[in-house]
Wavefront OBJ file of the C-alpha trace (Angstrom):
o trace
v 0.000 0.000 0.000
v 1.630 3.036 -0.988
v 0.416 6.254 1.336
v 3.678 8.987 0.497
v 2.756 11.277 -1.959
v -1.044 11.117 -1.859
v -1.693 14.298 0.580
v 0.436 17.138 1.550
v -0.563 19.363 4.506
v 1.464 22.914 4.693
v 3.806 21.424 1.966
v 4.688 18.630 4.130
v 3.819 14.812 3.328
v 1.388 13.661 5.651
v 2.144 10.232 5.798
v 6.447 10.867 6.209
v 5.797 13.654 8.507
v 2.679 12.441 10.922
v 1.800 8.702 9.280
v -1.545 10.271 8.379
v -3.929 9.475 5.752
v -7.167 9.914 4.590
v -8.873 6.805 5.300
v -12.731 5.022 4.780
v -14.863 2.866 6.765
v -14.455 0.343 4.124
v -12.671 -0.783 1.077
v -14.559 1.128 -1.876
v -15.930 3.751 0.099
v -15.054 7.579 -1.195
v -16.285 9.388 1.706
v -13.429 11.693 1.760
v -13.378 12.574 -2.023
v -17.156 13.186 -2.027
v -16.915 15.712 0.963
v -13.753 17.227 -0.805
v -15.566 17.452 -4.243
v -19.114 18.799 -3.188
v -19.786 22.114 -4.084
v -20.316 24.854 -1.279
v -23.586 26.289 -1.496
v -24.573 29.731 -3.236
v -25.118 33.001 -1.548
v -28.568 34.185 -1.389
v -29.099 37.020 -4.131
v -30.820 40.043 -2.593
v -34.087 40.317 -4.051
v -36.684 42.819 -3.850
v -40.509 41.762 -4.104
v -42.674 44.663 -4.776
v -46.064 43.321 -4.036
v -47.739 44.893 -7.271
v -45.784 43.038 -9.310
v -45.667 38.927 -9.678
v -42.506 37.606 -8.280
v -39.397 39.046 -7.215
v -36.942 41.584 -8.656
v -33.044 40.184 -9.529
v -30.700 42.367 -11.049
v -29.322 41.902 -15.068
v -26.782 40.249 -13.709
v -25.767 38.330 -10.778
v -22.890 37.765 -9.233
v -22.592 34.335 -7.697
v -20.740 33.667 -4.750
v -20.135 30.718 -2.420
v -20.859 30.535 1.320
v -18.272 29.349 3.374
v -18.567 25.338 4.166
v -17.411 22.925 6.443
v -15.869 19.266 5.266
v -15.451 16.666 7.364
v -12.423 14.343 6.745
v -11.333 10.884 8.203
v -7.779 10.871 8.988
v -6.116 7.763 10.010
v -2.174 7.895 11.641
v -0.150 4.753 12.118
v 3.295 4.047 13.755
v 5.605 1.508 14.193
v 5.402 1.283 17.831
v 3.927 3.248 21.116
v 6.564 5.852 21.047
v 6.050 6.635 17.143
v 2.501 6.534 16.845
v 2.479 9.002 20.105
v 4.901 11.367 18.876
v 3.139 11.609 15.350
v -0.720 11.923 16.721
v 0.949 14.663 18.653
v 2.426 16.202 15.911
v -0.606 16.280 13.868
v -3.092 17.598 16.220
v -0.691 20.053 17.098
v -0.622 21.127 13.381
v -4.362 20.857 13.482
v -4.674 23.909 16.012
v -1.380 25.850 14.586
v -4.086 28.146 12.324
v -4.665 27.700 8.425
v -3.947 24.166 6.898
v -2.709 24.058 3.194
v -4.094 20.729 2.060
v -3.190 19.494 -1.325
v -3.886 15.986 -3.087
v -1.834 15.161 -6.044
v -4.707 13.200 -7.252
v -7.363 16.017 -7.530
v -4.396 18.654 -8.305
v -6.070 21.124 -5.648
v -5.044 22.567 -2.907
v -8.308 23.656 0.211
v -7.352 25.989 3.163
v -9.190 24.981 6.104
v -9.255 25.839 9.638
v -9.845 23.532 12.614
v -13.161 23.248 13.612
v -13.614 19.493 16.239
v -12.736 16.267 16.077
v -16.643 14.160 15.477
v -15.341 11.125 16.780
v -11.984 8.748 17.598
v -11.294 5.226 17.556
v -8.091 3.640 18.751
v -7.248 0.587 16.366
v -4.784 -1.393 17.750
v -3.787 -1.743 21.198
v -1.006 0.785 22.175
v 1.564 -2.426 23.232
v 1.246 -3.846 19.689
v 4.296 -3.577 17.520
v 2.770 -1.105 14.494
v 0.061 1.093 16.150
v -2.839 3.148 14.602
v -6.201 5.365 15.335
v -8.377 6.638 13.357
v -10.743 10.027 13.588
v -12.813 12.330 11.932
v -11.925 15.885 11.578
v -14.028 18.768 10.808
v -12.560 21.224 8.876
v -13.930 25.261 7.692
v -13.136 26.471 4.259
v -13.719 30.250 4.382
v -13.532 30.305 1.045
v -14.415 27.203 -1.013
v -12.843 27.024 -4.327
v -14.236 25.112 -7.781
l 1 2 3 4 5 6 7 8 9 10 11 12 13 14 15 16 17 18 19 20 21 22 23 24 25 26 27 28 29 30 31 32 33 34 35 36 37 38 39 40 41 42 43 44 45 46 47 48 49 50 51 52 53 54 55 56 57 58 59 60 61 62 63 64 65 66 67 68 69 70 71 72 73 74 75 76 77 78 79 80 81 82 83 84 85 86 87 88 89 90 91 92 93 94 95 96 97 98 99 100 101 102 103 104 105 106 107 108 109 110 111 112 113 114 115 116 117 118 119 120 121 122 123 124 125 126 127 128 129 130 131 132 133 134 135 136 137 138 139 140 141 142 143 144 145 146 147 148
């Protein structure tokens, strides 16, 4: 399973730098992709309803713009033994609260800014005596401003 190169956060590899990677429930799920890849929703347009007329009143043209969105991810971090999988969850939560996070997949070509929002839920995967160890959680994330 090859997990370098598939997600860079702040221009650092995720899986040399904190053994983290976007993970799924289960094989064939796209979870992660789907919540990436859904458009933010539109801005209202102000409108003005005059009540002797039908409808409502738009101007000629309109000027769409996206409201900010939140995307929730599911992150998974493995290491080789207690000490390793300790020192990178702590390294990646601690970039989770440093401010923005630059998060680009090769895959999609894009890069998202986010900002930490919570962590919806944990789940320790192995026990933390076992020789490789790993946990998994889902991270919600705020894109001020969400991109095509």
């Amino acid at each position: 399973m090859i997990l370098e190169g598939l997600l860079y956060i702040n221009e650092k590899d995720a899986y040399k730098t904190y053994g983290a990677f976007l993970c799924e429930e289960k094989a064939g799920d796209n979870t992660n992709y789907s919540a990436l890849l859904k458009p933010a929703a539109m801005k209202p347009y102000t409108v003005v309803a005059f009540r002797e007329e039908d409808g409502e009143k738009l101007p000629d043209n309109l000027t769409p713009a996206f409201e900010a969105r939140d995307v929730e991810l599911q992150f998974a971090i493995y290491g080789t033994s207690k000490a390793d999988f300790v020192a990178k969850y702590t390294g990646f939560v601690t970039m989770l609260r440093s401010g923005w996070i630059n998060m680009y997949l090769p895959e999609l070509s894009k890069t998202y800014r986010f900002h930490y929002l919570n962590c919806a839920e944990y789940s320790q995967l192995t026990p933390l005596d076992e020789s490789t160890v790993a946990g998994k959680f889902k991270v919600k994330l705020r894109e001020p401003k969400p991109t095509i």
